[in-house]
C-alpha positions as a printed NumPy array, in Angstrom:
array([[113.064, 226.35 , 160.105],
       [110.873, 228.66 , 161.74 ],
       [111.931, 232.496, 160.906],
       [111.383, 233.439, 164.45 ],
       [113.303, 230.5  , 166.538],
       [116.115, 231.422, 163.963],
       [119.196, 233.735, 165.341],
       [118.471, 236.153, 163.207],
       [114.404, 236.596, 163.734],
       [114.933, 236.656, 167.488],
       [117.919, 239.692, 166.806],
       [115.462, 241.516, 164.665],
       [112.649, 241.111, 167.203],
       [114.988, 242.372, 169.625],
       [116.488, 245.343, 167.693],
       [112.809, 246.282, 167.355],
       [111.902, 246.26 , 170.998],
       [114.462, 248.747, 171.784],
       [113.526, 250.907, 168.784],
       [110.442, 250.96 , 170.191],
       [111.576, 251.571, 173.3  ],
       [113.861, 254.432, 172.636],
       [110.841, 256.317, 170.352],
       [108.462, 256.236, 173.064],
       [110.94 , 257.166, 175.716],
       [111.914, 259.815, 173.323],
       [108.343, 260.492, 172.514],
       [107.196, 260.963, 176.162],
       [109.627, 263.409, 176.59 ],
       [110.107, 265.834, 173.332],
       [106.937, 265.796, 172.429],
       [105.866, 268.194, 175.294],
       [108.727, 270.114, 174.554],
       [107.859, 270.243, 170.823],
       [104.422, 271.544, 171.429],
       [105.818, 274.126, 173.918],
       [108.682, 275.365, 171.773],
       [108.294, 274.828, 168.072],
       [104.884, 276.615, 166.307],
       [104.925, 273.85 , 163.082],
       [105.035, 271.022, 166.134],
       [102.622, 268.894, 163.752],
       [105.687, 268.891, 161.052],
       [108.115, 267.612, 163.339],
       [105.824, 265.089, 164.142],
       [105.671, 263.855, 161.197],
       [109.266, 264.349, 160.448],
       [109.947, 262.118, 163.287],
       [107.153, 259.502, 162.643],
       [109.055, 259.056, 159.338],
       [112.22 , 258.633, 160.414],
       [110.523, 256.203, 162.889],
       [109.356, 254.153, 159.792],
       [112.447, 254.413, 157.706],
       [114.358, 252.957, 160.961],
       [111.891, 250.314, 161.027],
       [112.175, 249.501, 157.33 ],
       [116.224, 249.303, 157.327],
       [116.161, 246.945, 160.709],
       [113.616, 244.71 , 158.714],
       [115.914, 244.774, 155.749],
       [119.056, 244.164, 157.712],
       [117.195, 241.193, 159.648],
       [116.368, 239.852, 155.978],
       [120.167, 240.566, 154.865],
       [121.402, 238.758, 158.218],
       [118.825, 235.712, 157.437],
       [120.373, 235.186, 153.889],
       [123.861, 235.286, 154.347],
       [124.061, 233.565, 158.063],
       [120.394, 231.763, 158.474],
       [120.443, 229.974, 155.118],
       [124.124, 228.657, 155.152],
       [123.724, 227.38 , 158.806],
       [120.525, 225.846, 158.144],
       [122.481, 223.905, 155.347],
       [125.055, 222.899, 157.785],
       [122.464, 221.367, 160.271],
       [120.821, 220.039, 156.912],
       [124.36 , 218.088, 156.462],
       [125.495, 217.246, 159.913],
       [121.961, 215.85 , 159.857],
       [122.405, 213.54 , 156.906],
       [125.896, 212.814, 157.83 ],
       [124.67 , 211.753, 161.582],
       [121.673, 209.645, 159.498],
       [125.195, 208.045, 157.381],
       [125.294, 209.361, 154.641],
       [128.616, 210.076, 154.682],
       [129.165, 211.591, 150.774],
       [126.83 , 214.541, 151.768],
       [129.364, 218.093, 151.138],
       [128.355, 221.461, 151.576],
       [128.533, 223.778, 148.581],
       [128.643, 227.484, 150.098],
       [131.209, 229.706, 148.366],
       [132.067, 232.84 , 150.457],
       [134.89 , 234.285, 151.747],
       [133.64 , 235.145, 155.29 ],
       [133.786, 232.868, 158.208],
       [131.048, 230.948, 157.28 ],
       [132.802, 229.84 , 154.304],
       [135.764, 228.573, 156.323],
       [133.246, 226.744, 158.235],
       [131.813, 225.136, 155.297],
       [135.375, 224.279, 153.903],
       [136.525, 222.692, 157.494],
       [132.799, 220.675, 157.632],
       [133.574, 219.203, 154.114],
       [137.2  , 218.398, 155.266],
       [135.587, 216.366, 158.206],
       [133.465, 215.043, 155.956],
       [135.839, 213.857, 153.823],
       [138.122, 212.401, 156.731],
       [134.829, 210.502, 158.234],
       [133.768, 208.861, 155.294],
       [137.053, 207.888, 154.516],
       [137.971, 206.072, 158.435],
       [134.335, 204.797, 157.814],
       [135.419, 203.095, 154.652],
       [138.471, 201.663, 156.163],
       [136.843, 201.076, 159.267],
       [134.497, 198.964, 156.815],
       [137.093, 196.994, 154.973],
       [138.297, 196.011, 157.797],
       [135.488, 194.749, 159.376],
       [135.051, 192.701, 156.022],
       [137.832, 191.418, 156.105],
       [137.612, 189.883, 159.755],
       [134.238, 188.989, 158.935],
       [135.908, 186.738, 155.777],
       [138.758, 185.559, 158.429],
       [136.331, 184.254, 160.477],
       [134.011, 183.077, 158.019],
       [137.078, 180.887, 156.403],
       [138.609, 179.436, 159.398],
       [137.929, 175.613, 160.024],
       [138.177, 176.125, 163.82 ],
       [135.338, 177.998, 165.966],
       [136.259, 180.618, 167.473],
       [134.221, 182.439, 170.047],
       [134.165, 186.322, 172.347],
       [133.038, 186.395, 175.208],
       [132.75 , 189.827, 176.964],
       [134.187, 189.567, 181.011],
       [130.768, 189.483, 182.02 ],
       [130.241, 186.028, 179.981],
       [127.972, 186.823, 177.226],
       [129.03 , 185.857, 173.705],
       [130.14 , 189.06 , 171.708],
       [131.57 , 187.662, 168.475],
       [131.784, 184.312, 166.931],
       [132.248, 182.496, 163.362],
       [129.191, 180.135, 161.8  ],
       [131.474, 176.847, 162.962],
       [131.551, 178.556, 166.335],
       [128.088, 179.129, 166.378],
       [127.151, 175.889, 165.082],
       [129.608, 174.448, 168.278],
       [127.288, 176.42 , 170.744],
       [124.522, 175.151, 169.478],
       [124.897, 171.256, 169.326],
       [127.062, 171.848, 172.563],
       [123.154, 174.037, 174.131],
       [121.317, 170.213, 173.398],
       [123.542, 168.238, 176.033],
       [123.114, 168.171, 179.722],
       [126.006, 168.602, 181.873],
       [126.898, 166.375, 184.787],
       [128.187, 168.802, 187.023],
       [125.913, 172.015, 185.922],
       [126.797, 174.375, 188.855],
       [124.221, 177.397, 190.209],
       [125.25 , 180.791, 190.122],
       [127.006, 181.945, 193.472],
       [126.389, 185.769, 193.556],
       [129.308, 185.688, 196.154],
       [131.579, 184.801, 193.114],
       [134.218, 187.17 , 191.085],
       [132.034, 186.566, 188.066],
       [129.039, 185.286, 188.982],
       [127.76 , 185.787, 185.208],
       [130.237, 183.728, 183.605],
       [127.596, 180.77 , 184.155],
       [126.196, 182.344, 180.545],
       [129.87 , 180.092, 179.097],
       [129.556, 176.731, 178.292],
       [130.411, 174.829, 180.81 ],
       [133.756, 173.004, 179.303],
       [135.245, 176.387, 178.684],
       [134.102, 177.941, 181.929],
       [137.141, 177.085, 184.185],
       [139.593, 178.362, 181.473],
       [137.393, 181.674, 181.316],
       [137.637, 182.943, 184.669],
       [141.092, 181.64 , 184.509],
       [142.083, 184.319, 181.791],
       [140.063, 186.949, 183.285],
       [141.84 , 186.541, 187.112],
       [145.584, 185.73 , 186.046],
       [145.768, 187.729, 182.276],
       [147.539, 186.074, 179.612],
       [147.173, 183.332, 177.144],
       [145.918, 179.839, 178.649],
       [145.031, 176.876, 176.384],
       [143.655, 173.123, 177.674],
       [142.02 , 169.984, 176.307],
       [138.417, 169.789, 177.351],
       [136.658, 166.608, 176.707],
       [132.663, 166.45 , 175.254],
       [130.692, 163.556, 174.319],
       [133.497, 161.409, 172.982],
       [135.409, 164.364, 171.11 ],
       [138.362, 166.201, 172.605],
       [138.878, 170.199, 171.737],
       [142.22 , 171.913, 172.184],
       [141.089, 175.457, 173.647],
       [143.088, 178.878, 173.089],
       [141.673, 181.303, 175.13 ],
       [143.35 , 185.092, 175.181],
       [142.025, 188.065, 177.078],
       [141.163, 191.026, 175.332],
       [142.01 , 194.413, 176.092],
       [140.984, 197.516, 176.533],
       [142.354, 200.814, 178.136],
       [145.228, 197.975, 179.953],
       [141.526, 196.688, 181.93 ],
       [140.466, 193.262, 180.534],
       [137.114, 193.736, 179.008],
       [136.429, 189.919, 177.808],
       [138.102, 186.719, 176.21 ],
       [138.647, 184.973, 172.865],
       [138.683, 181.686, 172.099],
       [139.984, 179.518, 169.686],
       [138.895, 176.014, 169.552],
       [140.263, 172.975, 167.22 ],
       [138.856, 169.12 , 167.415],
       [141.829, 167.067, 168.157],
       [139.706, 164.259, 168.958],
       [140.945, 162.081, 165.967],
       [145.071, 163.555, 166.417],
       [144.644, 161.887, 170.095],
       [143.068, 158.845, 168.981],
       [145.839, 158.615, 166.954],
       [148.238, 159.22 , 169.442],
       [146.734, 156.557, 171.567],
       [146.888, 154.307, 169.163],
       [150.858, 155.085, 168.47 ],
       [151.24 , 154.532, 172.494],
       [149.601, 151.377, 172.716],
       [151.13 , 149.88 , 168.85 ],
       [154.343, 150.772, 170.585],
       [153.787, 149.155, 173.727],
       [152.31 , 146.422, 172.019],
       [155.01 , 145.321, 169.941],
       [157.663, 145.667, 172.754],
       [155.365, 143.249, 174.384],
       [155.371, 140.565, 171.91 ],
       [158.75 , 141.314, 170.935],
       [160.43 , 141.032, 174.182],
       [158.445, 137.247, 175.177],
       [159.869, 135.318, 172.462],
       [163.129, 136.937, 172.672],
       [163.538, 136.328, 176.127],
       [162.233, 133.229, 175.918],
       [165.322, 132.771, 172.746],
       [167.931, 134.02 , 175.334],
       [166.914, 131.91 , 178.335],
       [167.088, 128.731, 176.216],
       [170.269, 129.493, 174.512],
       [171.972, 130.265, 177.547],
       [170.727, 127.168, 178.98 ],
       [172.571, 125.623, 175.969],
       [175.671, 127.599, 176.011],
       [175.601, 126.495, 180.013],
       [175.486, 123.026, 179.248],
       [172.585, 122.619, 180.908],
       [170.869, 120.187, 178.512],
       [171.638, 116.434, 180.109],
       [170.585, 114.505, 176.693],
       [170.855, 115.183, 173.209],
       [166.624, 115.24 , 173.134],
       [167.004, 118.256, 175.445],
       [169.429, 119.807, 173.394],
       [167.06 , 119.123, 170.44 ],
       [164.163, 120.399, 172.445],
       [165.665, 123.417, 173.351],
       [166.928, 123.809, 169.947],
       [163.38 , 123.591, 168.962],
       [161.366, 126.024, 171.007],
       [163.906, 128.592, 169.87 ],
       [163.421, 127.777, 166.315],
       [159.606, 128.249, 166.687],
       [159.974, 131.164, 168.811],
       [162.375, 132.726, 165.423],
       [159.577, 131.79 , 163.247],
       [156.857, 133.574, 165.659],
       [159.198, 136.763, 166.149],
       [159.438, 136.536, 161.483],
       [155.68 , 135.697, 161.473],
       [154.91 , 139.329, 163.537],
       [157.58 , 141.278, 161.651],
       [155.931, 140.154, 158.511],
       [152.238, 140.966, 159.797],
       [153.285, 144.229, 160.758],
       [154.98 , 145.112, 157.176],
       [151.625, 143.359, 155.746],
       [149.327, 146.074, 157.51 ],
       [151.583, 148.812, 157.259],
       [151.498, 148.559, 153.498],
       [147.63 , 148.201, 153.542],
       [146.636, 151.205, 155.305],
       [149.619, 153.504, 153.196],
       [147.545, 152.113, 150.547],
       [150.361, 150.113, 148.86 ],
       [148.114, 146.38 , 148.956],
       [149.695, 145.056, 145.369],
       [146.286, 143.081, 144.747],
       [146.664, 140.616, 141.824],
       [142.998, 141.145, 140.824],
       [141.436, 138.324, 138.524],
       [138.209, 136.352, 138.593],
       [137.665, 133.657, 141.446],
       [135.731, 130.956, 141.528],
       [134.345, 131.547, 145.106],
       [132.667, 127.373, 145.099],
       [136.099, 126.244, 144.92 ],
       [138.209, 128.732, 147.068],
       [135.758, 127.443, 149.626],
       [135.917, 123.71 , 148.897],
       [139.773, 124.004, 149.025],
       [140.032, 126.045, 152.592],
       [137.547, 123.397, 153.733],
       [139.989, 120.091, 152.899],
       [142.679, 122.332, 154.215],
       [140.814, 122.438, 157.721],
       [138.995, 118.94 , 157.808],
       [142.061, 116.822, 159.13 ],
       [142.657, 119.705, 162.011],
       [138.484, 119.405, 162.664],
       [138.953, 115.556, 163.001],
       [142.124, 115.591, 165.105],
       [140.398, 118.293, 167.442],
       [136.936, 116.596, 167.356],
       [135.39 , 119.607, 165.842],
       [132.595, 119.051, 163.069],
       [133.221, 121.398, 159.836],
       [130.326, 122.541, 157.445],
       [130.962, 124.001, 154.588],
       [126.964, 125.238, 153.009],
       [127.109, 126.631, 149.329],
       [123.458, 127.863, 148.774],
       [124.283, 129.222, 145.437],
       [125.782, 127.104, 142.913],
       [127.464, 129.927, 140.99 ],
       [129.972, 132.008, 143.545],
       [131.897, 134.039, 141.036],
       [134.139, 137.044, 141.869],
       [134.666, 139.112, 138.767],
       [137.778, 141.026, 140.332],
       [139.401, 140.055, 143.021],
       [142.794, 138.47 , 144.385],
       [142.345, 134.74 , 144.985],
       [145.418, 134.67 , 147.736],
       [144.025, 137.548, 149.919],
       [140.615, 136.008, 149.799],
       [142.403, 132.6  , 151.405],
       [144.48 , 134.66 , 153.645],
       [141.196, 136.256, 155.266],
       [139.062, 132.533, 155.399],
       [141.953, 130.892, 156.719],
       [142.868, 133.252, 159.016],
       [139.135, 133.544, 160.587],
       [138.909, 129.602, 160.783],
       [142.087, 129.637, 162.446],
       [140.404, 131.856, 165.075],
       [137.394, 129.63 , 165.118],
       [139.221, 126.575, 165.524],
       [141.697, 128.233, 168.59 ],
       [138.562, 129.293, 170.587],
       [136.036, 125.952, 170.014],
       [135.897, 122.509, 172.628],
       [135.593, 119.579, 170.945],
       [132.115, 118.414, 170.104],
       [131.194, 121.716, 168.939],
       [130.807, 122.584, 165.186],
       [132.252, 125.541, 162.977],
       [129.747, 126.171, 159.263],
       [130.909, 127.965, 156.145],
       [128.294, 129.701, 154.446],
       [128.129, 131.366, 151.243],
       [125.397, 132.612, 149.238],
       [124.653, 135.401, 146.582],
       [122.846, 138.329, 148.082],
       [121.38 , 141.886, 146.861],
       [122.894, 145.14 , 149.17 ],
       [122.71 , 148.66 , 148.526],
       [121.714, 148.352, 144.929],
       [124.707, 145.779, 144.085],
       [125.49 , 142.267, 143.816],
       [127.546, 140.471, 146.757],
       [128.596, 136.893, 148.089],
       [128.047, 136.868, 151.553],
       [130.335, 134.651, 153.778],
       [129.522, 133.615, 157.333],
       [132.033, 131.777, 159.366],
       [130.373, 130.698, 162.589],
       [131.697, 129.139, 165.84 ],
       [130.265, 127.824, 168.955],
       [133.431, 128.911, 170.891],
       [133.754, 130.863, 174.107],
       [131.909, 134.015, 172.485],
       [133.321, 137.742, 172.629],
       [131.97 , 140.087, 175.104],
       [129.443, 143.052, 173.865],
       [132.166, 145.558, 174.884],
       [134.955, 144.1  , 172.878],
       [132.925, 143.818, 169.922],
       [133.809, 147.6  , 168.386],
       [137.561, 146.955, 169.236],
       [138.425, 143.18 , 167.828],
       [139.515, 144.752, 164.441],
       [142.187, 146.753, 166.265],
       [145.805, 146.114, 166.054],
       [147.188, 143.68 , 168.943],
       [143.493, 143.889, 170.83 ],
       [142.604, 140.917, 172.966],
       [139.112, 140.155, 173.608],
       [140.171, 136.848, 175.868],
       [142.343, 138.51 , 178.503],
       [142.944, 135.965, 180.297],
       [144.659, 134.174, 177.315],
       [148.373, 133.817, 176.831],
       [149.853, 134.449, 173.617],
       [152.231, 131.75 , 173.65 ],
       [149.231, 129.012, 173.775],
       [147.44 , 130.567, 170.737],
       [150.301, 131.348, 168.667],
       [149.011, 134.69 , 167.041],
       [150.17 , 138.12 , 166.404],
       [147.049, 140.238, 167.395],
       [147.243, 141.513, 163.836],
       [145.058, 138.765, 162.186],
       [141.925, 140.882, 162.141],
       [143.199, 143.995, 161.527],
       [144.897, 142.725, 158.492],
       [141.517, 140.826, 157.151],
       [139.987, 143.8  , 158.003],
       [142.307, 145.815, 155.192],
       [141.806, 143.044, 152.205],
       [138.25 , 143.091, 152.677],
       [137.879, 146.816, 153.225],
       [140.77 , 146.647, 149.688],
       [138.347, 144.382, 147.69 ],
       [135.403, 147.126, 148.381],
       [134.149, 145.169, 150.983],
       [132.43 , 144.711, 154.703],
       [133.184, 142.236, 157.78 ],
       [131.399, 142.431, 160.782],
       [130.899, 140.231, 164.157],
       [128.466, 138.774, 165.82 ],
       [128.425, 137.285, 169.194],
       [127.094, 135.573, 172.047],
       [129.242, 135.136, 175.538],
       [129.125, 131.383, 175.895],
       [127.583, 130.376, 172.498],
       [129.617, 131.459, 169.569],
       [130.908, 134.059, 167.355],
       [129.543, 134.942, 163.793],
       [132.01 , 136.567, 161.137],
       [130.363, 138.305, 158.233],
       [131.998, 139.207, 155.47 ],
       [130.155, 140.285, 152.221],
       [132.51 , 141.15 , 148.925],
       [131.275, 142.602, 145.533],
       [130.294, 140.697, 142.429],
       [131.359, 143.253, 139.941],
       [134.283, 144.971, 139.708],
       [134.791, 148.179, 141.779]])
């Protein structure tokens, strides 16, 4: 520091000055007197121009005194608060004196000392939100009450940006007449719930819907000074917890549905009975009938739906062994040639390997699945139309399969109800009544779980009007 910007250079520059100014006051008026009065005036003149220098030399070494024991120390204080200011918050002072300078070096250390440690804590803190947020699953996001993000976790930022790449239906301009005419800068799903929060306080959570996912949204306001100064949110994909819910919904309604047809259908007849109704013994033996089929058809859905629920707990007791795929197929085919001729339907059955061996796999399931998709092809094909078998050996993904085609030239399946025929109780012929096919709705599904249980694939294929194409492709070796 510059000596004479310091206190102490501009109090010895000023104790100077009026020195001087006193001497040649003094000066102007005894030295007339001197020379008037005294004889030796040119002694006293001297006398006095020495006492003028020794005053001189004690203010100088008083201002040099005053700049070591109050310059220095405070210079060293700046020197601190300085570094302190830059963060270095371990920076002490080490001045030992007992004036008041001392005290103030003692007190700055103290602060010190306080600072570094709230900084510390301040620190940990911070770390540990910053490891909160870093280790939650959901995104969360801050938003300040103006709309601009604030805060938010990697899977929150990686939510804004896939979310910045789509374009929004109903993208709405900025009205400057609005409340908040900057909360445009949130995403447009969250938007409503924002200035929701920021008008009525509170906590406020919804189910927004992007794409084809659903998010549950928390949002909380965030205070400051009792004023709302911006929002939180907490979001969580619930998109597969609602598909499951769906699904619960509709498997409920489902089975009350095909529950409640042949069991009317049970009581109306036996009431007819009990009413005497029946004028023959044939119609007694009729009605005696159609309730005995509709008890097998209610035993034949309970048993379905115990079938599937054990295959997807993951329970499917497979009885694993090899199979000779050439004759699995030449016996489903003589099981189905006397239905082909009595419904004038023409069944192929088209080996192109000769050796179709499964080294693992459970011979029953396997005819469960073929049986049950030729059941479907034979329900949905006129006569004079033909249904083909066809197996061969094939290479996928680095592995040996058997693929197995079974194709129709039924009715065909609609292009939308294509992703959904492997679905529990889904109906791709609407118009059909159950009672004329004689299925569950839980054929698929369930050859969907023995294939998927063998390590396999099944897909469709299909054409409205000319036919349907069931692929199925099962490993050689054993999985």
């Amino acid at each position: 520091m510059n000596f004479w910007r310091s206190l102490v250079g501009k109090l010895w520059v000023t104790i100077i000055c009026l020195v001087a100014v006193v001497l040649m006051t003094l000066g102007l008026f005894l030295l007339p007197y001197i020379d008037s009065n005294f004889a030796n005036s040119g002694a006293i003149k001297r006398l006095f121009m020495y006492t003028a220098l020794i005053g001189f030399s004690m203010t100088t070494f008083f201002a040099l005194f005053l700049f070591t024991k109050i310059t220095q120390p405070m210079q060293q204080v700046i020197a601190a608060a300085n570094a302190i200011r830059r963060g270095d918050y371990g920076k002490r002072l080490k001045l030992v004196t007992s004036d008041e300078i001392g005290e103030l070096a003692t007190s700055f250390n103290h602060m010190a000392a306080e600072l570094e440690g709230t900084i510390r804590s301040l620190n940990h803190e911070k770390g540990l939100l910053s490891s909160v947020l870093r280790s939650m699953s959901d995104p969360v996001i801050t938003f300040d009450n103006e709309g601009r993000i604030v805060l938010t976790n990697p899977h929150g930022q990686s939510l804004l940006e896939s979310w910045s790449d789509l374009k929004w239906e109903q993208e709405e301009e900025a009205d400057p007449g609005e409340p908040y005419p900057d909360a445009q800068g949130v995403p447009l799903p969250l938007r409503t719930l924002f200035l929701r929060t920021l008008e009525e306080g509170g906590d406020h959570s919804s189910n927004v819907h992007v794409r084809q996912g659903v998010w549950s949204v928390h949002m909380a306001p965030l205070y400051s000074d009792n004023q709302i100064q911006g929002t939180v949110a907490v979001l969580r994909d619930v998109t597969e917890e609602v598909r499951l819910e769906k699904m619960r919904r509709d498997f409920l309604a489902n089975v009350s549905h095909e529950i409640r047809t042949p069991l009317s259908m049970m009581q109306g007849y036996s009431e007819a009975l009990l009413d005497g109704m029946a004028s023959s013994p044939e119609e007694s033996s009729e009605l005696v009938q159609v309730i005995h089929d509709e008890s097998l058809r209610m035993g034949r859905l309970v048993k379905d739906l115990l079938d599937l629920a054990r295959m997807e707990a993951g329970h499917t007791d497979l009885q694993k062994a090899p199979v000779d795929m050439s004759e699995l197929l030449e016996r489903i085919y003589r099981k189905f040639s006397v239905r082909a001729k009595e419904r004038d339907i023409e069944l192929h059955c088209i080996r192109k390997s000769s050796e179709l061996w499964l080294h693992d796999a459970d011979e029953d399931k396997l005819e469960q699945v073929l049986t049950n998709l030729l059941d479907n092809a034979f329900r949905h094909t006129p006569a004079g139309k033909k249904i083909d078998i066809v197996a061969d050996w094939v290479a996928y993904s680095n592995r040996s399969e058997i693929e197995i085609e079974v194709r129709d030239e039924g009715v065909g399946i609609p292009n939308e109800d294509l992703p959904f025929i492997f679905e529990r109780f889904y109906k791709a012929d609407k118009a059909r009544v159950r009672g004329e096919s004689g299925g569950t709705g839980l054929g698929l599904a369930i050859v969907k779980n023995i294939v998927e249980s063998h390590g396999g694939h099944i897909s469709a294929a299909s054409k409205l009007g000319e036919g349907t194409c069931f692929t199925l492709r099962l490993p050689v070796e054993k999985q």
